[in-house]
C-alpha positions as CSV (number, residue, x, y, z in Angstrom):
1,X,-36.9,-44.2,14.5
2,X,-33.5,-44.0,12.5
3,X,-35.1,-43.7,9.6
4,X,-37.6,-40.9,10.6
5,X,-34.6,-38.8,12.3
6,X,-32.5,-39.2,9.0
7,X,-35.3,-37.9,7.5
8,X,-35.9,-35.3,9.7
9,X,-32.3,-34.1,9.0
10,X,-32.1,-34.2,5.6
11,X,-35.4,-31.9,5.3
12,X,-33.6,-29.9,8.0
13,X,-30.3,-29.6,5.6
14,X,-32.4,-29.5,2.3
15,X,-34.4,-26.7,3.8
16,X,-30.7,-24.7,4.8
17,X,-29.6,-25.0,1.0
18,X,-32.5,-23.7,-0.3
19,X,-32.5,-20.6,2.2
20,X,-29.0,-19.8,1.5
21,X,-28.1,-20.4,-2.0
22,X,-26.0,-18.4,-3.9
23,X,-26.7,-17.2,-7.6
24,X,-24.8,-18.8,-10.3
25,X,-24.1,-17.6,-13.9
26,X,-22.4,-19.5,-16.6
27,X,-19.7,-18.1,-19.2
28,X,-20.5,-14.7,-20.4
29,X,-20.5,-13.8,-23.8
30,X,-17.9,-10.6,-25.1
31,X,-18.8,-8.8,-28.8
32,X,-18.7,-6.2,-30.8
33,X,-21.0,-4.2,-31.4
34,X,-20.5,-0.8,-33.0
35,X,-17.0,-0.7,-31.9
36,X,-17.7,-0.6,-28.2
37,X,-17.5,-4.1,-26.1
38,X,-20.7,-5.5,-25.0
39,X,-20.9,-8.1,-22.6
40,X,-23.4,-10.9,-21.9
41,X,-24.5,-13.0,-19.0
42,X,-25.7,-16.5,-20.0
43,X,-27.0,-19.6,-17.9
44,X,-28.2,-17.3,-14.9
45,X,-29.4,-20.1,-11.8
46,X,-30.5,-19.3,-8.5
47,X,-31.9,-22.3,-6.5
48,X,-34.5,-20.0,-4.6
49,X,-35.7,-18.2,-7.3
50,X,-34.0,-14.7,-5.7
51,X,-33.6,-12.1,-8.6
52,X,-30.1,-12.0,-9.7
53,X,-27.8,-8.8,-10.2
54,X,-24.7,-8.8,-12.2
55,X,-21.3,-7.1,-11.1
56,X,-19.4,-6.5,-14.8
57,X,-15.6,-5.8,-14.3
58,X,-14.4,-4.7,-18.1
59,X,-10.1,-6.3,-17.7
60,X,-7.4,-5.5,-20.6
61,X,-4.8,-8.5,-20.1
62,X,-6.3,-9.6,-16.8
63,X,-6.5,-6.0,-14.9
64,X,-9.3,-4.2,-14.3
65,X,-10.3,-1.4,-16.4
66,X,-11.1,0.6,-12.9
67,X,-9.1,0.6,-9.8
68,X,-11.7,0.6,-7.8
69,X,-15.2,-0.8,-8.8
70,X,-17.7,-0.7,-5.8
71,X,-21.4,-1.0,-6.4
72,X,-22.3,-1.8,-3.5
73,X,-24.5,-4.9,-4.1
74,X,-23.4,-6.5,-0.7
75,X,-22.6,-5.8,1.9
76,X,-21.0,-7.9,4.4
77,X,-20.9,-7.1,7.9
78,X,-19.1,-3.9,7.5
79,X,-16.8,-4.9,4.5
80,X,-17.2,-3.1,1.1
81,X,-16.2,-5.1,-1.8
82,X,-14.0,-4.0,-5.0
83,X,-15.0,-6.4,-7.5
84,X,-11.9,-5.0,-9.8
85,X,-8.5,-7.5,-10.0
86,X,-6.8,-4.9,-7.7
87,X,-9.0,-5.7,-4.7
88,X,-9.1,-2.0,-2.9
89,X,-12.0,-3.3,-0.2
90,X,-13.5,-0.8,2.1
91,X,-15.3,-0.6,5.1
92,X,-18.4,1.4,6.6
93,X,-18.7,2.8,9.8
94,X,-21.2,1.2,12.3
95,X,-23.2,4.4,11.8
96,X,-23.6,4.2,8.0
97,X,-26.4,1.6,7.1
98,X,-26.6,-0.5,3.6
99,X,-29.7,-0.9,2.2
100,X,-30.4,-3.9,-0.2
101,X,-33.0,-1.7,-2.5
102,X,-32.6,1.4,-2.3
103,X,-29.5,2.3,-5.2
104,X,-30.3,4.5,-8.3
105,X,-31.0,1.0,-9.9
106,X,-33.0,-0.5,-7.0
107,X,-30.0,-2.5,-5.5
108,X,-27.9,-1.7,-2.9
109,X,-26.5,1.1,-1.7
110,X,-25.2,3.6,1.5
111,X,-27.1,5.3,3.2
112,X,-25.4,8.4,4.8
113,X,-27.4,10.3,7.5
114,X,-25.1,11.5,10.4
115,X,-22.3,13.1,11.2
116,X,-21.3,10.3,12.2
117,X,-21.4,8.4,8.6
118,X,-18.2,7.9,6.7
119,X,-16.4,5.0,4.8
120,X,-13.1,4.9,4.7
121,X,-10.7,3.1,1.2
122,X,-7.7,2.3,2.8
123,X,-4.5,3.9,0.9
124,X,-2.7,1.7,-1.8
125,X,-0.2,2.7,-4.6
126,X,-3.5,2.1,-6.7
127,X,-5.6,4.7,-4.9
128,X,-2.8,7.4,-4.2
129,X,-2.9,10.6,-5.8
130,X,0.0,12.5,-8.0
131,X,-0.5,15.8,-8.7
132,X,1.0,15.1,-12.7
133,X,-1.3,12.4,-12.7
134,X,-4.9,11.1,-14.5
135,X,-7.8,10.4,-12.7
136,X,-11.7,9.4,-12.8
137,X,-14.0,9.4,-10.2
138,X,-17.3,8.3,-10.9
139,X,-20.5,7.7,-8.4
140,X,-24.2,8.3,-8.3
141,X,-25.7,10.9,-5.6
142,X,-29.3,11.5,-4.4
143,X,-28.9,14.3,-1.7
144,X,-31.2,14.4,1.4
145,X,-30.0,17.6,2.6
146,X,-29.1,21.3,0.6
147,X,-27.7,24.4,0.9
148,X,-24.8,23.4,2.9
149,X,-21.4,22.1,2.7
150,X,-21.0,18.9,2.6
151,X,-18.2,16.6,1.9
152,X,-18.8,13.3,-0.8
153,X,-14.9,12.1,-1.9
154,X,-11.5,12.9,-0.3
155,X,-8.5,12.2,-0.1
156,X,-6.4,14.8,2.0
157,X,-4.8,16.1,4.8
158,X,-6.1,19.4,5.2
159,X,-3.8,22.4,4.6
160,X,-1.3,19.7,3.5
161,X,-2.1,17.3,0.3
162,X,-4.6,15.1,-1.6
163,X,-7.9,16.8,-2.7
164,X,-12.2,16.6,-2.4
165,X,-14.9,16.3,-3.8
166,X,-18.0,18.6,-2.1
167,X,-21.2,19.5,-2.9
168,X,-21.1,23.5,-1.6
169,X,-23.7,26.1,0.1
170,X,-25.3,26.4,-3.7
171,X,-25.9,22.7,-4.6
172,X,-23.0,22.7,-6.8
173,X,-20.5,20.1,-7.5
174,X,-16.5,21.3,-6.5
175,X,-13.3,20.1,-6.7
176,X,-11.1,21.2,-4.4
177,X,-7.4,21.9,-3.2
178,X,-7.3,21.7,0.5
179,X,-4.3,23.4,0.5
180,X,-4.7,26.4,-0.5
181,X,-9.0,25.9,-1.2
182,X,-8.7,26.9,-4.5
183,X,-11.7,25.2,-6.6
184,X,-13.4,24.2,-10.3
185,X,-17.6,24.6,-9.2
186,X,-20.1,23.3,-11.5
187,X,-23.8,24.6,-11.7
188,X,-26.3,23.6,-9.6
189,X,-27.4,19.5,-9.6
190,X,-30.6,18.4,-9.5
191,X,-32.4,18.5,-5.6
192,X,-35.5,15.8,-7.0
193,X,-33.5,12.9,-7.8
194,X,-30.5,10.7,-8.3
195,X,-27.3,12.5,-10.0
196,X,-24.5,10.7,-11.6
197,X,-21.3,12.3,-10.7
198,X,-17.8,12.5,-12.7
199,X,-14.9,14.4,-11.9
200,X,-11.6,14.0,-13.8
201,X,-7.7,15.7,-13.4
202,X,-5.3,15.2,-16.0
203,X,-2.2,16.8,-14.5
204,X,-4.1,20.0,-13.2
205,X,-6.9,20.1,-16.0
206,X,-10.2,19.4,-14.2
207,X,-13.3,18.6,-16.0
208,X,-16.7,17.6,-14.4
209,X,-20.2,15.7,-15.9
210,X,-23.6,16.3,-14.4
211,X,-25.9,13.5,-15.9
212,X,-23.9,12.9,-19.0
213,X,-22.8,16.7,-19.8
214,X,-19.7,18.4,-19.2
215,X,-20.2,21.7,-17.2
216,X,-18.9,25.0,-17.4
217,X,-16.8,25.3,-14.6
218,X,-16.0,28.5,-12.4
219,X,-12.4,28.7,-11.2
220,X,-11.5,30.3,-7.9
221,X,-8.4,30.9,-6.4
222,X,-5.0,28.3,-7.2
223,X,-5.8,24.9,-7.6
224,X,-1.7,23.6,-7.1
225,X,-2.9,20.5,-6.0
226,X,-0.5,18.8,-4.0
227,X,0.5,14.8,-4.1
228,X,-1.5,12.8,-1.4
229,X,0.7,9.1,-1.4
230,X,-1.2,8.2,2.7
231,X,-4.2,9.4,3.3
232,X,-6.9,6.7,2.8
233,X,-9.6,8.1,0.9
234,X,-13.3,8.8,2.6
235,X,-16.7,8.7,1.1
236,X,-18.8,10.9,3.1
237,X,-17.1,12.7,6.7
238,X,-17.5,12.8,10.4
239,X,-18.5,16.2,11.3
240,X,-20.4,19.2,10.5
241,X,-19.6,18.5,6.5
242,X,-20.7,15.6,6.4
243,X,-23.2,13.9,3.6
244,X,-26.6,13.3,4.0
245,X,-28.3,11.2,1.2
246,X,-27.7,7.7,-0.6
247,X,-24.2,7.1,-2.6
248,X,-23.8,4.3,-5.1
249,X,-21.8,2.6,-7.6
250,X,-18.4,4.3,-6.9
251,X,-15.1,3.7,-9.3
252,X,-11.9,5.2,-9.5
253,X,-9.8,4.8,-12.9
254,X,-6.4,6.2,-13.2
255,X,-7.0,7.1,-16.3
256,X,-9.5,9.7,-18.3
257,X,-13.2,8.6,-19.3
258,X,-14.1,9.5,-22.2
259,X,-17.2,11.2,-23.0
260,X,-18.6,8.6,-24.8
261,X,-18.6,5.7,-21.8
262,X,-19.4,8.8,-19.2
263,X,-22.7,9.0,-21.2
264,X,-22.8,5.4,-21.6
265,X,-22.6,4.8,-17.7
266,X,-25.5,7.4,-17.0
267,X,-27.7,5.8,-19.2
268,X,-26.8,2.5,-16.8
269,X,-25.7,0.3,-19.7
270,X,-23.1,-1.1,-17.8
271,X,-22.7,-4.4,-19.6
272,X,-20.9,-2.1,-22.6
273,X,-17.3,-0.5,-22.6
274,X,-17.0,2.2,-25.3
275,X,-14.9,1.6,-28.7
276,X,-12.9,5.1,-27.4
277,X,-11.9,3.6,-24.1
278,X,-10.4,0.5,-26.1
279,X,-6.3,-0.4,-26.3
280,X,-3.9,-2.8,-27.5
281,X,-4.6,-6.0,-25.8
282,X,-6.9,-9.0,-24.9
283,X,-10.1,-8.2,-23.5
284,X,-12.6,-10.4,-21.0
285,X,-15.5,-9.2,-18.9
286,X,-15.7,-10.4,-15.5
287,X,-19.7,-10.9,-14.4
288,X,-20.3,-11.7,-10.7
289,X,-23.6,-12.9,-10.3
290,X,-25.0,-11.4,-6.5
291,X,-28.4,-11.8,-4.4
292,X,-30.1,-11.3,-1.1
293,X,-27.8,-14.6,-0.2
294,X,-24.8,-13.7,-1.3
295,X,-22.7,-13.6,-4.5
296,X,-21.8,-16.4,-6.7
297,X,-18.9,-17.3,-8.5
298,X,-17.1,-15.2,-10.6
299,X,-17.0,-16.0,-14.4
300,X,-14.6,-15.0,-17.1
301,X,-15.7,-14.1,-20.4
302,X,-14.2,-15.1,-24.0
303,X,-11.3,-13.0,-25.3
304,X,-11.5,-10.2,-27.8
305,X,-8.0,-8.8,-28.4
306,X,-6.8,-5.8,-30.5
């Protein structure tokens, strides 16, 4: 009888490991290749044979390249992981659903579809905005709902400070000072399909990419933008400007992308960091090996230093 319960359990327990196993990757591989940084998973191991997705965090001298880095591959409970070194974690409301498959490369991803449907970056020194400042925001968009306001990025306090990020009345992307509602307006995204945003300010000079390509932007009224060093910053907004569609993969830098690695990241290679975004240093890529059970360990690349 001992022997057939102490069987019994350790099916019972061998049964639990393979249900719940994390992935695991082993020590990525970091090259050159044309100038830009390409990294490598290698050893990839998953117990129950789950497909396994890789988080890359690019880190010059052990900090991340990004200051936020949010894909969105898990989601637990309502926590929202930064998988960059300075750790800005998020939450979703209970409104706003994940969805495991459903990301503009078939992982996860928000789904916004209320007015009731926000997430909410709580504010850091990392994540505040100066008006003299250099800044990259970076997400992918595929839009349920058209030709009305709606709110994707901000950081504010309207008539006050801070800034957003909106798709208007006209399917266009804006920036805008919710101060005085001055704004830069793209033309119109695409209404079919999945759109990779970027929007970057470099002390009042305001550029924005649609799929790759710098627009022409349309100026109207002042954009004085004013410093924002509280507020947390919101994807998405209660209200009759909120977003309705899925949002993915969202990064801040405080720096400038260049136009090189914005075309790089719309074409999805992310396992490669352009030669142009490059400085003096020592370079690693972090890859965090993630499935339907969870995510593995966290492994550190070789060095390359300039």
């Amino acid at each position: 009888m001992k022997k057939f319960m102490f069987g019994f359990i350790f099916i019972l327990l061998c049964s639990f490991v393979l249900a719940d196993s994390a992935p695991q990757t082993g020590k990525p591989i970091l090259s050159l290749e044309n100038g830009d940084l390409v990294c490598l998973p290698q050893g990839d191991f998953d117990l129950d044979g789950d497909s396994i997705y890789h988080v890359y965090d690019f880190r010059n001298n052990g900090i991340s390249d990004s200051v936020i880095n949010m894909p969105f591959e898990r989601s637990l409970r309502l926590l929202l992981r930064d998988y960059s070194t300075y750790l800005n974690k998020g939450t979703r409301n209970l409104f706003t659903r994940w969805l495991a498959t459903d990301g503009y490369d078939g992982s996860g991803a928000l789904l916004f579809d209320s007015n009731q449907d926000f997430a909410t970056i709580p504010n850091t020194a990392t994540t505040s905005f100066d008006n003299e400042g250099s800044y990259t925001w970076s997400f992918w968009l595929y839009t349920m709902d058209f030709l009305r306001v709606q709110k994707l990025v901000s950081k504010e306090v309207s008539g006050v400070s801070g800034y957003e990020i909106r798709i208007d009345e006209n399917n266009r992307i804006k920036f805008v000072n919710p101060t005085t509602w001055g704004s830069y307006t793209t033309s119109e995204m695409l209404t079919d399909g999945w759109n990779y945003i970027v929007v970057t300010y470099n002390q009042g000079i305001v550029n924005i990419y649609l799929n790759g390509i710098k627009q022409d932007l349309v100026l109207s009224g002042a954009l004085n933008l004013v410093d924002d060093i509280s507020s947390d910053t919101l994807l998405g907004v209660q209200g009759d400007e909120y977003f309705r569609g899925y949002f993915d993969e969202f990064k801040l830098y405080n720096k400038i992308l260049s136009d090189d690695q914005i075309l790089i990241n719309y074409n999805r290679d992310v396992r490669r960091l352009s030669g142009n975004e490059l400085r003096n240093g020592c370079y690693v890529c972090a890859i965090t090996p993630v499935d339907d059970d969870g995510n593995g360990i966290t492994r550190l690349s070789n060095e390359i230093c300039f």
